[in-house]
C-alpha positions in Angstrom: -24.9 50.4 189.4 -21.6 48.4 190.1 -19.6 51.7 188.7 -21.2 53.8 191.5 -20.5 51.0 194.1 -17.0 50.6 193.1 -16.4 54.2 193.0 -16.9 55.1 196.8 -14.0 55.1 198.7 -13.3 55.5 202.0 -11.4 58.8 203.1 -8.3 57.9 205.2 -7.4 61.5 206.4 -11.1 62.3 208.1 -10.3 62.5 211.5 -12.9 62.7 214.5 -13.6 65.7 216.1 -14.5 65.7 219.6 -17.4 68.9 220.3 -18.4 69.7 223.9 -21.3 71.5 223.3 -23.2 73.4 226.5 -25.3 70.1 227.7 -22.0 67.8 227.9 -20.3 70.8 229.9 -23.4 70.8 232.1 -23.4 66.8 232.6 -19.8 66.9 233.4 -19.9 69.5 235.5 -22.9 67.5 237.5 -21.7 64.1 236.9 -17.7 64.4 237.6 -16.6 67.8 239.5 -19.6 68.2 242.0 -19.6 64.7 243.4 -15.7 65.2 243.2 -16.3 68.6 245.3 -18.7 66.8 248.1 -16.1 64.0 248.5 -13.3 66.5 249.3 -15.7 68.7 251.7 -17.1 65.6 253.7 -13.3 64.5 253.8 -12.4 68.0 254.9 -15.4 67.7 257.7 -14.2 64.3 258.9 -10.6 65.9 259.6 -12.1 69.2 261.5 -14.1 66.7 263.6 -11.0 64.5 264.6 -8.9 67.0 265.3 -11.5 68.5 267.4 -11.6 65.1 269.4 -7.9 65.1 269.4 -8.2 68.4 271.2 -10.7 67.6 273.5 -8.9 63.9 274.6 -5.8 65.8 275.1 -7.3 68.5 277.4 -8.9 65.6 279.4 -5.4 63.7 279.6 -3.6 67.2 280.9 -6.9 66.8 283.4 -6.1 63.7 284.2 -2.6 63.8 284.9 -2.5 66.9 287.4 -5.5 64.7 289.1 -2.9 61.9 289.5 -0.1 64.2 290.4 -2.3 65.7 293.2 -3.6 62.3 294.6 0.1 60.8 294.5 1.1 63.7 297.1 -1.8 62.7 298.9 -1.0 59.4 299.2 2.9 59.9 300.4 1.3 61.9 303.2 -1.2 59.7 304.7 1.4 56.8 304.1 4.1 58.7 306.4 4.9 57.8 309.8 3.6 60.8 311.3 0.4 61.1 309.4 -0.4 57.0 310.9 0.9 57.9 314.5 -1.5 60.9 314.6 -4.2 58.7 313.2 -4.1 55.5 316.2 -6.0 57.1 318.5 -9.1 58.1 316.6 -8.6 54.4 315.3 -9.4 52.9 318.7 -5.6 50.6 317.8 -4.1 49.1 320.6 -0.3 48.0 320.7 0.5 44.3 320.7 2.2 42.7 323.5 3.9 39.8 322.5 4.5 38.7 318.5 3.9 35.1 318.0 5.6 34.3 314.7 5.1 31.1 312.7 7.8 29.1 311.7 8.1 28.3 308.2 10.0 25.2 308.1 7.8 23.0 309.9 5.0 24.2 307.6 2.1 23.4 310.3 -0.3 25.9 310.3 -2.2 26.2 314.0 -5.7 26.7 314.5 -6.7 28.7 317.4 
């Protein structure tokens, strides 16, 4: 018996082999490239969706700034001279006689 145990030795060229038979091509395919393949869709989804937002925020801002274009006009005209001197009489505004004006230096204020 120690002849036979002696004579077993170990065979330094065997080399692995590494066999992907149809079951490991199935798990891989299951395991790696499909979750891989939902990742890059939801990825892709999440960028149609912002842009979309992009596009409608934009729209909104051109909105927005024709609104504040239009109202600026507005405003100029009603702040003009003419526009407030043809305004006064619907106001029921009467024109002041005399201007009493308060002197600063003295810094009294006066109750009336």
């Amino acid at each position: 018996m120690r002849d036979r145990k002696k004579k077993k030795k170990f065979n330094k060229s065997y080399k692995r082999q590494f066999k992907m038979g149809k079951m490991t091509i199935v798990f891989t395919a299951v395991f790696v490239i499909l979750p891989l393949f939902i990742f890059l869709l939801s990825q892709r989804n999440q960028m149609t969706m912002t842009n979309d937002q992009i596009a409608k925020l934009e729209q909104k801002k051109k909105e927005l700034t024709d609104e504040n274009q239009i109202l600026q006009v507005e405003a100029a005209r009603l702040q003009s001279v003419e526009s407030i001197q043809k305004d006064v009489p619907k106001t029921d505004m009467v024109p002041t006689k005399q201007v009493d004006y308060v002197n600063s230096a003295t810094g009294v204020a006066v109750n009336r």
